[in-house]
N, C-alpha and C positions, 0 to 999 in steps of 0.2 A: 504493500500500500504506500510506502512512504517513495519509492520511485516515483508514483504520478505525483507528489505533492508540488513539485520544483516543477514542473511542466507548466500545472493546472495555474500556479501564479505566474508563472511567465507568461502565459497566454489572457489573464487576464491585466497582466502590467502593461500589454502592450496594444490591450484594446481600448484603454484607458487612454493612455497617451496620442492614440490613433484618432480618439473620437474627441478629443481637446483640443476646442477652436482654438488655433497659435493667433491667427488677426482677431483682438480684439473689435474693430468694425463689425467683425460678422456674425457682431452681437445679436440673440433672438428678439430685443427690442430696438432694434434699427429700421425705422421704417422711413418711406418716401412719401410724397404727396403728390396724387394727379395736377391738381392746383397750387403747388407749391414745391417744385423739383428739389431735393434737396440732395447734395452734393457738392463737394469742397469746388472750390473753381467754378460754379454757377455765379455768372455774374449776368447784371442788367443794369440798363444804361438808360437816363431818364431828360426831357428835353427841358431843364432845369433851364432859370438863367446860366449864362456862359459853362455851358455843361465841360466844355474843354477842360475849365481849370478850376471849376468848384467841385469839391468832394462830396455835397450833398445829392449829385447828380448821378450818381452810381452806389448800386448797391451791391456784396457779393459776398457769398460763404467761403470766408478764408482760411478755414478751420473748422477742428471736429473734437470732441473729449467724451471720456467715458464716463458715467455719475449714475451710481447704482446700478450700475451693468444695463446704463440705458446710455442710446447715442445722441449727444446732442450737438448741433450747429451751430458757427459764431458768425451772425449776420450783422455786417457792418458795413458801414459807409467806405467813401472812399480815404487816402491818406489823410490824416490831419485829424480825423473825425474821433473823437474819444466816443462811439454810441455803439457798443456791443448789444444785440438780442441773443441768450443762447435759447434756441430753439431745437422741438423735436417734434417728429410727425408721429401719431398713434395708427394705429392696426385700419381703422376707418381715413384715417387722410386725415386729419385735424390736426392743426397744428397746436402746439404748446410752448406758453414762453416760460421760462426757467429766472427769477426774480428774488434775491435774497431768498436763495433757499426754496421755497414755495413755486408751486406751479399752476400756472392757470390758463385756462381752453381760450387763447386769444381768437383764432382764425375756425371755426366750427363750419366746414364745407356741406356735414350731413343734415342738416336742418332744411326745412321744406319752405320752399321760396311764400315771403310774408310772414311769416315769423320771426320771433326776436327772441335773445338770450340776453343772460348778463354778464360783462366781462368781468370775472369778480378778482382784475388786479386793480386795488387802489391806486386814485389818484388825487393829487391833494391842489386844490385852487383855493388859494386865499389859506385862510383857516380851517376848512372845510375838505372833509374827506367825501368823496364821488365814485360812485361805479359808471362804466358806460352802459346803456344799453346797444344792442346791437341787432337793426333791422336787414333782412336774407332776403337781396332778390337773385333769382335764376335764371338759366338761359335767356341772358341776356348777351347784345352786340357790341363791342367796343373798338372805334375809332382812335389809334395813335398813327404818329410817324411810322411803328415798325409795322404796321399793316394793320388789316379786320381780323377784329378775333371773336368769334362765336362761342355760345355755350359757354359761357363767362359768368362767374358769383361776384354778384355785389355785396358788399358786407358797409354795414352803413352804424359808425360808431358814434354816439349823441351820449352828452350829460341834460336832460332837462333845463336843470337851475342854472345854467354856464354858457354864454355866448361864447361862439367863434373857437371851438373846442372841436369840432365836427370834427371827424376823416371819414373818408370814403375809399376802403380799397376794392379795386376790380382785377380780379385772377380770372387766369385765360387757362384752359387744359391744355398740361404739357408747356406752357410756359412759365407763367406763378404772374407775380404783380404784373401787369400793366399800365395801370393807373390809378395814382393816389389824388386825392383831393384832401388839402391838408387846409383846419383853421378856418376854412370858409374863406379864403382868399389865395391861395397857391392851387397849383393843380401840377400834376407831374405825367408826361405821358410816356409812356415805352419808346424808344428809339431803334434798339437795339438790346439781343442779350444774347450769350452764350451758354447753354443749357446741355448738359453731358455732351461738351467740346462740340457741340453742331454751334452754330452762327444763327441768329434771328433776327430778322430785319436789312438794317443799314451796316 
């Protein structure tokens, strides 16, 4: 009996070691988003003022980190920009932003168009703490420089008690932002993006 002993763990040491993900990426909660591609090097390019050389004008996931054996994205501006989101997409395509610690369903794609949720990351104006809500329209068309994009979610974020607070993002499938409307006075439209090394647009 004591012959198989030395086999019987060697064949189980090495099914162990066989079946242990070495990339941490190819973690079982890594997920992507139809409406929101996520992967390092996705970037998107926005017809900001002087888009050339202002860094508000591009956005792009320059990075990746692992946090509870889940994957999350560092979505940032361009050079100069101290404004990190770490984000991660769930099993349904929802994005999530990662916020001292705490997490919360910013970008919720699966809700039925005319409906609203609540973004429940605080935000603070004035002395006063706010949640947004957030009204879902669906296939819908969206007009930028980098072309028509159909079948596009509108996600439309309001504080009631708070002027000039709005944003308006419009995600396209298979490309992600298009167009923000930010404040009630800026609007930002796609130009250009580079999405798993394809080119989009200009």
């Amino acid at each position: 009996m004591r012959k198989y002993v030395f086999p019987i763990i060697l064949i189980l040491a090495c099914f162990m070691y066989c079946s242990k993900d070495k990339n941490p990426m190819n973690s079982q909660n890594n997920y992507s988003s139809t409406y929101f591609p996520l992967k390092v090097g996705n970037t998107w390019y926005y017809d900001y003022p002087t888009p050339q050389t202002n860094p508000w004008a591009m956005k792009t996931i320059d990075s990746s980190f692992i946090n509870n054996n889940t994957v999350y994205y560092k979505w940032t501006y361009g050079e100069g920009v101290d404004l990190v989101y770490n984000i991660r997409a769930d099993e349904q395509g929802n994005i999530w932003n990662l916020k001292n610690n705490s997490e919360y369903l910013w970008f919720d794609f699966t809700q039925d168009s005319g409906s609203t949720y609540i973004y429940n990351c605080p935000d603070s104006f004035g002395d006063e703490i706010y949640y947004y809500s957030v009204s879902v329209r669906k296939n819908i068309s969206t007009e930028t420089p980098a072309g028509v994009f159909d079948d596009c979610i509108q996600l439309y974020f309001n504080i009631p008690q708070v002027m000039d607070e709005e944003k308006i993002y419009t995600f396209a499938p298979n490309v992600g932002l298009v167009r923000l409307q930010n404040n009630g006075w800026s609007t930002k439209r796609l130009t250009s993006a580079i999405i798993d090394s394809a080119t989009i647009g200009n």
